[in-house]
Each structure stands twice: as C-alpha cells, then as structure tokens.
C-alpha positions as CSV (number, residue, x, y, z in Angstrom):
1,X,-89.9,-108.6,76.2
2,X,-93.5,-109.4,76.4
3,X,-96.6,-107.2,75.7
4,X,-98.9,-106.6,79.0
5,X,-102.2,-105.9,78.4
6,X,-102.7,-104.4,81.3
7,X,-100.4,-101.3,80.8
8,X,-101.3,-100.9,77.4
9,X,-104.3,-99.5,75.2
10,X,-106.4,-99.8,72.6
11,X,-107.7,-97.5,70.7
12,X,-110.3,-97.7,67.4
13,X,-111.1,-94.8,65.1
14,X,-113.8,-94.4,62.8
15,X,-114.1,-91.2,60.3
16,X,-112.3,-89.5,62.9
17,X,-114.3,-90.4,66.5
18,X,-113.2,-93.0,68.9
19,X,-115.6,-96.1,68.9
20,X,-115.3,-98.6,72.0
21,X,-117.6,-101.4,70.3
22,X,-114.3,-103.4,69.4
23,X,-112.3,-105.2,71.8
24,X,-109.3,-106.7,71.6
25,X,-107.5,-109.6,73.6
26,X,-103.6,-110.9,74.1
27,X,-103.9,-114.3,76.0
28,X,-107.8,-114.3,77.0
29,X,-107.0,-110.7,78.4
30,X,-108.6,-107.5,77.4
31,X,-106.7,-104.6,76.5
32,X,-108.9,-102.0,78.2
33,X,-109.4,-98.9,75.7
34,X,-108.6,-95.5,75.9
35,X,-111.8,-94.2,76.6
36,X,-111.7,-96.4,79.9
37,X,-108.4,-96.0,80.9
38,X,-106.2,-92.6,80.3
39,X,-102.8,-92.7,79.8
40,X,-100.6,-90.1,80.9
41,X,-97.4,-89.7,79.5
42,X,-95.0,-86.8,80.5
43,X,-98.1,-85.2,82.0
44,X,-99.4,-85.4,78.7
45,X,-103.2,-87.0,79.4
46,X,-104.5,-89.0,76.2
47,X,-108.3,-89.9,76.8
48,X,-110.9,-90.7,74.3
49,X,-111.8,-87.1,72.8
50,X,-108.4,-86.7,71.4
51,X,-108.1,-82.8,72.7
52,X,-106.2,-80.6,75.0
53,X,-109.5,-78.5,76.6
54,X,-109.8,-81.0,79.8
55,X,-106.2,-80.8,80.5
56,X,-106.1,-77.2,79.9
57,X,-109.2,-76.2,82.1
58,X,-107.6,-78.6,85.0
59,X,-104.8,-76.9,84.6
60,X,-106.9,-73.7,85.2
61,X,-108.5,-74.7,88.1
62,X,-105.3,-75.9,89.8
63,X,-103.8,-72.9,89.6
64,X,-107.3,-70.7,91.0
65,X,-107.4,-73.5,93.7
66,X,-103.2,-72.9,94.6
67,X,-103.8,-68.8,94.9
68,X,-106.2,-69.3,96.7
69,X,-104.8,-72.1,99.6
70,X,-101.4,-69.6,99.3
71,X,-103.9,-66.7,99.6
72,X,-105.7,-68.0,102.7
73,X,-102.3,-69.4,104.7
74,X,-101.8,-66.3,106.1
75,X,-98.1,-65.9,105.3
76,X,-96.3,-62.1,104.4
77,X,-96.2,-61.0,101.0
78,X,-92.6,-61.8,100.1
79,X,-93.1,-65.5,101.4
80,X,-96.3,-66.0,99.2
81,X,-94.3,-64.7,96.2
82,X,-91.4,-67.2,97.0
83,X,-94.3,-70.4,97.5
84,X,-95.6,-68.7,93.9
85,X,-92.0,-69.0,92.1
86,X,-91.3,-72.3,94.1
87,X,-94.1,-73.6,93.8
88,X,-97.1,-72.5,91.8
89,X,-95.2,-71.8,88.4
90,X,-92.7,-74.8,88.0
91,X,-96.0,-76.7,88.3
92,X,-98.1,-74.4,85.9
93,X,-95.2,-74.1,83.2
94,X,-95.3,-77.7,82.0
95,X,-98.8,-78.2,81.3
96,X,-98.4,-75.1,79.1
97,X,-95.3,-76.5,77.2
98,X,-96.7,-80.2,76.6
99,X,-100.5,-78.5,75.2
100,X,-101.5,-76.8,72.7
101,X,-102.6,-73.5,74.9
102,X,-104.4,-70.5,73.1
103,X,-102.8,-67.2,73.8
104,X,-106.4,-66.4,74.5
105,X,-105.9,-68.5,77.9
106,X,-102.4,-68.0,78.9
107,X,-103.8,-64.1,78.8
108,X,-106.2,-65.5,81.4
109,X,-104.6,-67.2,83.6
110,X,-102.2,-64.0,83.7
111,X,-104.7,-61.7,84.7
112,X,-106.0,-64.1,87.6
113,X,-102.3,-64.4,88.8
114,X,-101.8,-60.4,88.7
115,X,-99.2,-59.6,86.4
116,X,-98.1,-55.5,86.5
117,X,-96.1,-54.1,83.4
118,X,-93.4,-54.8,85.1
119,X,-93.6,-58.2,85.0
120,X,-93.6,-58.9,88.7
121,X,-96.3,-61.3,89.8
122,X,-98.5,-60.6,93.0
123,X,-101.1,-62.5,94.0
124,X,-104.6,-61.2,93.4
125,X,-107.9,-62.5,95.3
C-alpha cells in the first residue's frame, strides 16, 4: 500500500488554531492542508476551523431552499408531504446524527418545516 499525497492531508496545530505556514512533502509532492482542501468523510466536512457551525447552517439553508423548490412545484398537498418524507428528511436526518446540533436549532428548523402537536409535518411558506 502506498501513501498518496494527493488524497491525503495535513494538518498543523498550534495552542489550539490551525497554522498553514508548514508544509509537508512525500516524494517532491505537497500534501495540500486542511485548510485548502476539506475532507468529507461520511458527510462529515473537516475544514480548517475545526467546528460544526458551517455544516450546520448549510444544512439549514438546504432544507429552506428544498421547501421552498417543493413549495413552488405546484404539486397537491399529499404529494408534497410524500417528496418531504421521501425526500427532504432522509437527507436532513444525517447531517443531524453525524454533528453536534443544539436543540436550540433542531427547534428551528422545526418551526420552519411546520410541525403541529401532533407531529404531522406540513409545509409552511
């Protein structure tokens, strides 16, 4: 097995902040840093600031951008709830497993999807 510096990353910490000053090389070839490249892992994103916020508040705005391309297709009421289950939430759910999500935002994003007391989601503009 052989180590491609292409797919991997480096990464240098000092007292607790990524610094990109130091490169390092296998063969003559740079191992770009984290800061330059991402990696995504499981839908996990690692970048440079070492927290969940980005990926969280993309996460938001992918869901406000879905309601709203389900909201303007035009189709019944019972079909946007299907492309909702189907659709929407399968892709919503796994972003709020793999981060670290305060309750404070899951409450959000519940209140822009429209959930009633009894738990059945409708879609609200």
């Amino acid at each position: 097995m052989r180590l491609k510096p292409a797919k991997s990353r480096s990464m240098v910490l000092r007292k607790g902040k990524v610094v990109d000053k130091f490169r390092f090389n296998i063969a003559g070839t740079a191992i770009p840093s984290i800061s330059e490249k991402p990696v995504k892992s499981l839908g996990k994103v690692f970048d440079c600031s070492l927290r969940d916020t980005t990926s969280i508040q993309s996460t938001c705005t992918e869901l406000d951008g879905s309601l709203k391309s389900v909201d303007k297709s035009g189709l019944p009421g019972k079909f946007k709830a299907w492309v909702y289950q189907h659709g929407i939430l399968p892709r919503i759910l796994w972003p709020l497993l793999v981060y670290a999500v305060p309750i404070s935002t899951v409450e959000t994003l519940e209140r822009r999807i429209g959930f009633r007391g009894d738990c059945q989601p409708f879609i609200t503009e």
